[in-house]
BAPALO-785705 format. One record per residue: residue in one letter; x, y, z of N, C-alpha, C, O, CB in turn. Coordinates in pm, whole numbers, plus 32768, in hexadecimal, padded with zeros to 4 digits. Glycine has a CB too. Example, Ala and Ser with C-alpha at 12.3 -4.5 7.8 and 13.67 -1.06 7.14 Angstrom:
BEGIN
A85277DC7830C84CE7E3E830C85287EB6830C85907EB4834E846B7E418389S85057F1F82C485577F9682CA850A80038313853D8072832485807FC4823C
END
This chain:
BEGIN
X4E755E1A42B54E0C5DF642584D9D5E5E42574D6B5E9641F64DD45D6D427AX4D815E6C42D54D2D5EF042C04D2A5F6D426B4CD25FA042254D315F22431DX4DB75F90428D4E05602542204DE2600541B34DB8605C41674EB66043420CX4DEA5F5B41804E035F3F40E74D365F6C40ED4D045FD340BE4E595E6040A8X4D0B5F2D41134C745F28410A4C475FCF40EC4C0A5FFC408B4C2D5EE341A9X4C786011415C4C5160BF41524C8C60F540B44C516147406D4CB8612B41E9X4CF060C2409C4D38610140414CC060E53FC54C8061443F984DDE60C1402FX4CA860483F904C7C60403F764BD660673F274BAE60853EB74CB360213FA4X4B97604F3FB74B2660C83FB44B2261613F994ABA61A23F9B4AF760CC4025X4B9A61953F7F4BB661FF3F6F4BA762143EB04B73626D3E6E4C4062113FC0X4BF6618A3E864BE861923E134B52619E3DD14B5861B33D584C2C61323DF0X4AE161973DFD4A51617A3DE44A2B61EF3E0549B461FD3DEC4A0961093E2BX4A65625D3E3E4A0C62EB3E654A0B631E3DDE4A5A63173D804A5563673EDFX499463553DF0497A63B93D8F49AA64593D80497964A53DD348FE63B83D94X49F164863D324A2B65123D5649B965473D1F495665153CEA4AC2654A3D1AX49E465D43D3E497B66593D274989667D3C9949F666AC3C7A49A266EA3D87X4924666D3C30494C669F3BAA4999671C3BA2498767753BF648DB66B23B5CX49ED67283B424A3A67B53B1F49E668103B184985680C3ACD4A8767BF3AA3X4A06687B3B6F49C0691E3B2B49FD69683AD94A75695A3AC449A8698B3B89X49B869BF3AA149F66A2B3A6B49B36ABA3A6C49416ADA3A4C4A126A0639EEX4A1A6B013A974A066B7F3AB84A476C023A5C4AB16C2E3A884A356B7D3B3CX4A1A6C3639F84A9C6C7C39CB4A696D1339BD4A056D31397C4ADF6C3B3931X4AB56D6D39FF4A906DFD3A174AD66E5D39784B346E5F39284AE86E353ACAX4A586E9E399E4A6C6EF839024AC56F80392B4A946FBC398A49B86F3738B3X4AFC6F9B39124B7E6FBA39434BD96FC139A94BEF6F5639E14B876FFB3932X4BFF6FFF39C34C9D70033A6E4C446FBF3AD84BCE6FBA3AFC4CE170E53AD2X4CB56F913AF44C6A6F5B3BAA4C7D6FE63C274C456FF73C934CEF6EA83C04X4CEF70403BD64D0A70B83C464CA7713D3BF04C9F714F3B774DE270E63C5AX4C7E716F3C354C6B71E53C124CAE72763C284CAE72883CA14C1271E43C31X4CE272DC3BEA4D3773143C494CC073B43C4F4C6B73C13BF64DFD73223C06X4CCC74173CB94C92746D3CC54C9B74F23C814C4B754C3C6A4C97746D3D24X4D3174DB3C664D9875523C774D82758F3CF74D5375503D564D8B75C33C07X4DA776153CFD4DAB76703D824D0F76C63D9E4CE377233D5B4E3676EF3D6AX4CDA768F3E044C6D768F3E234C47770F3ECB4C8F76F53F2B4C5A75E53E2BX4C05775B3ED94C1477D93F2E4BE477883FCD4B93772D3FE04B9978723EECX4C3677CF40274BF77774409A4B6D779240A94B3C77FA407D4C3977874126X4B2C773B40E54AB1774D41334A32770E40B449C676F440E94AA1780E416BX4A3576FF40524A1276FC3FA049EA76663FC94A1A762640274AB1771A3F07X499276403F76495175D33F42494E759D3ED6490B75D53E7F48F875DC3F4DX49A075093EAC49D174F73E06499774683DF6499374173E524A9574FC3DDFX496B74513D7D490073C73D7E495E73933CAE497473E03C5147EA74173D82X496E73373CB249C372E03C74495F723E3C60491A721D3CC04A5B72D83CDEX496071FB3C0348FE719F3BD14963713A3B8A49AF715F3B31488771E73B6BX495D70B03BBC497370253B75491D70083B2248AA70323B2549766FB73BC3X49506FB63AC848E36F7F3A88492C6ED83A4E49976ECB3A1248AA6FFA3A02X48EB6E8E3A6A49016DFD3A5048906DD939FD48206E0A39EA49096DA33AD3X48EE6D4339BC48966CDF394C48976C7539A548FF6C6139E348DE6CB238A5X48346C2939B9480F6BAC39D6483A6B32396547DC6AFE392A477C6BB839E9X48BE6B04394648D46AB538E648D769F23929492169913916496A6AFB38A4X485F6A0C3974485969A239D7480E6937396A4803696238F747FD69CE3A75X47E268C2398147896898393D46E9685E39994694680E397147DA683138EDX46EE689C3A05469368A23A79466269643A9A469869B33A4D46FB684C3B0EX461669943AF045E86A143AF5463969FE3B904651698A3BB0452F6A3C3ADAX465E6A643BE446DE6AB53C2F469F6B233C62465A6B683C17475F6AEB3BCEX46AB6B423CE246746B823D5046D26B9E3D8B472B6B583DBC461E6B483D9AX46BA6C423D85471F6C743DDE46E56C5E3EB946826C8D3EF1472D6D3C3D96X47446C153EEA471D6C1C3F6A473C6C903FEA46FF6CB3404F47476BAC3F8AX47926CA83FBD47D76D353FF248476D873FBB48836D603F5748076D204069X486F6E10400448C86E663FB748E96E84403948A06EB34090489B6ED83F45X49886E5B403E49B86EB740D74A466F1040C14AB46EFE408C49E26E37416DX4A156F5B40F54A6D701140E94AD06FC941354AB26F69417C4A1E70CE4147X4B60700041224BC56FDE418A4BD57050420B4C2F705D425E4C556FCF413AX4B58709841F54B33712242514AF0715F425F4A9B7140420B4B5871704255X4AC071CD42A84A4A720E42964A37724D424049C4725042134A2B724942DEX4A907290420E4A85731F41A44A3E72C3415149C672DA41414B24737B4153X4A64727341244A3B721C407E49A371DF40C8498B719D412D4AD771674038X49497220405148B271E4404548A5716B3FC148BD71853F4B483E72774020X488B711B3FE0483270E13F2A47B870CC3F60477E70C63FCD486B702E3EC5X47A170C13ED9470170CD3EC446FF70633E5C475970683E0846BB716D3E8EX46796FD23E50467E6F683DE546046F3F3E1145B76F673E6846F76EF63DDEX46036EC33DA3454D6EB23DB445856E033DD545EC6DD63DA244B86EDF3CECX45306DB73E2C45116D343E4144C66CEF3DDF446E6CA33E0844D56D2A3EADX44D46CF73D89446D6CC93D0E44D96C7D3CC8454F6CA23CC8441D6D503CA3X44A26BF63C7F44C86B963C58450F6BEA3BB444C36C353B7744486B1E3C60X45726BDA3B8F45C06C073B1345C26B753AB946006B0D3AD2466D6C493B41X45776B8F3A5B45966B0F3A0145C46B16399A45C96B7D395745406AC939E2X46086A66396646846A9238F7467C6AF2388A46186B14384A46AD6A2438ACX46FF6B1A387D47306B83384146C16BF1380B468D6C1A37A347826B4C37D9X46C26C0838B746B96C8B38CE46E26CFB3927472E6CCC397C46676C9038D0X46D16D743937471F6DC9398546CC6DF53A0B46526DF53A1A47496E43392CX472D6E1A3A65470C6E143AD547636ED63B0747C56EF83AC4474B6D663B1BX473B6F1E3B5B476F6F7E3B9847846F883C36473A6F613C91472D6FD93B6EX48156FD43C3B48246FF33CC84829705A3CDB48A070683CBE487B6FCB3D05X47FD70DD3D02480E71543D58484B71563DBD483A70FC3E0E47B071823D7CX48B871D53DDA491D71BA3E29493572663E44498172AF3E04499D71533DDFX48DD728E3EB5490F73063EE74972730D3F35499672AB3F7548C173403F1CX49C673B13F414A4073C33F8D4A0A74393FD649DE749F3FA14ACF73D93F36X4A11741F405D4A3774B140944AC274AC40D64AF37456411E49C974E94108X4AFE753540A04B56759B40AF4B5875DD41224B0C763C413A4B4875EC405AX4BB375AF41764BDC75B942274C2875B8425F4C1775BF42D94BC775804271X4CA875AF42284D3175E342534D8C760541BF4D9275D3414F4D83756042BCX4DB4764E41EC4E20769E41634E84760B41414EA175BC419B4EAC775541B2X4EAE75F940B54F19759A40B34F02755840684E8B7564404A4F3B755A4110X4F5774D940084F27747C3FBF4EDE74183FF84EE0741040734F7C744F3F82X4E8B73B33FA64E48737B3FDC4E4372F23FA44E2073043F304DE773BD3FE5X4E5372733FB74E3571EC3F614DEE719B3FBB4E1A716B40234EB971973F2BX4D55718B3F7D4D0571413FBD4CCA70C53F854CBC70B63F0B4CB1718A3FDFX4CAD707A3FD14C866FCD3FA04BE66FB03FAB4BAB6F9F40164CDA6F4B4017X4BB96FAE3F474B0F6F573F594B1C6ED83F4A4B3D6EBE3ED64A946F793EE6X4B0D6E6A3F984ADC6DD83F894A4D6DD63F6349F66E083FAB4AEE6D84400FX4A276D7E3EB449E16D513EBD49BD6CC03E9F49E36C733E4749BE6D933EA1X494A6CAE3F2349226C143F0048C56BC83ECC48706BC03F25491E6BE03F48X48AA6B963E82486E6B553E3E48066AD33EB148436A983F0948E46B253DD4X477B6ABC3E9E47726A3F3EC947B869C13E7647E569673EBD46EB6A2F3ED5X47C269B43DFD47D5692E3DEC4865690A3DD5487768933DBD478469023D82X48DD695F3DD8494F69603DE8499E696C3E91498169D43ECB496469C33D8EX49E069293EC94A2D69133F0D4AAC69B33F4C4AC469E93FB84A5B689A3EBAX4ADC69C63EB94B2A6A3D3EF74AE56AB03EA44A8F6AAB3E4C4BDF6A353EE3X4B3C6B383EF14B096BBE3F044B4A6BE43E684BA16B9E3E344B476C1D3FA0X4B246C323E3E4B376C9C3D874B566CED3DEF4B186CE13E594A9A6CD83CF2X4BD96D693DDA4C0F6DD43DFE4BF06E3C3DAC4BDC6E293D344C886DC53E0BX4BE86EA63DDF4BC76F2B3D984C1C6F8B3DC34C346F5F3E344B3E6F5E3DAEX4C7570193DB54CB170853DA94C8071033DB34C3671213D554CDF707F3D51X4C8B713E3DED4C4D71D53E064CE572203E3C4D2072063EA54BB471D83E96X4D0772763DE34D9272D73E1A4D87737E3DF64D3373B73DB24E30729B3DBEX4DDE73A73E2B4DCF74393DEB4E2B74B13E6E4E7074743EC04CF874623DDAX4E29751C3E764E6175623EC84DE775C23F0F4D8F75B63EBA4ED475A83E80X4DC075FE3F574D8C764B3FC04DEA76C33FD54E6276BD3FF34D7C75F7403FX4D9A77393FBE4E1577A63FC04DB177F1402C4DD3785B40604E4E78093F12
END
């Protein structure tokens, strides 16, 4: 009876309204072939098609090389928002890198792309 009771109460939660996030073009960026040791800076740009304003809470590099750069400032509906996303160039070779970003009022991480070769 309990289970039935939890289950229950479950039906009465309130979910998290839908977001929407939609990026103005590729989620990858590619570099092409980039010289070692070199410094390469690449820019997101997202619409807020939320019907609430959206805060970016963090941006995490899947490494060191990868910098972003973003502002903590409240983005309200439909409007645009930017990510800066430096690379340094530090070992010769191709490269495919991952930015997580998170949002405060969303739950999961938006993925981002950074690739290219190092000669």
């Amino acid at each position: 009876m309990c289970m039935i009771l939890g289950l229950m109460g479950l039906a009465f939660t309130e979910l998290p309204e839908e977001y929407c996030i939609k990026w103005e073009g590729l989620d990858t960026h590619n570099f092409g072939e980039i010289e070692s040791g070199k410094e390469v800076n690449c820019s997101f740009t997202f619409r807020n098609c939320s019907n609430d304003s959206v805060t970016i809470a963090n941006v995490r590099p899947s490494c060191g090389c990868t910098t972003p750069d973003w502002r903590e400032t409240p983005i309200p509906p439909d409007s645009t928002a930017t990510i800066n996303i430096e690379f340094s160039s530090r070992k010769a070779g191709y490269f495919y890198k991952m930015v997580k970003v998170y949002f405060k009022e969303f739950p999961q991480a938006e993925r981002l792309y950074v690739e290219g070769t190092v000669k």
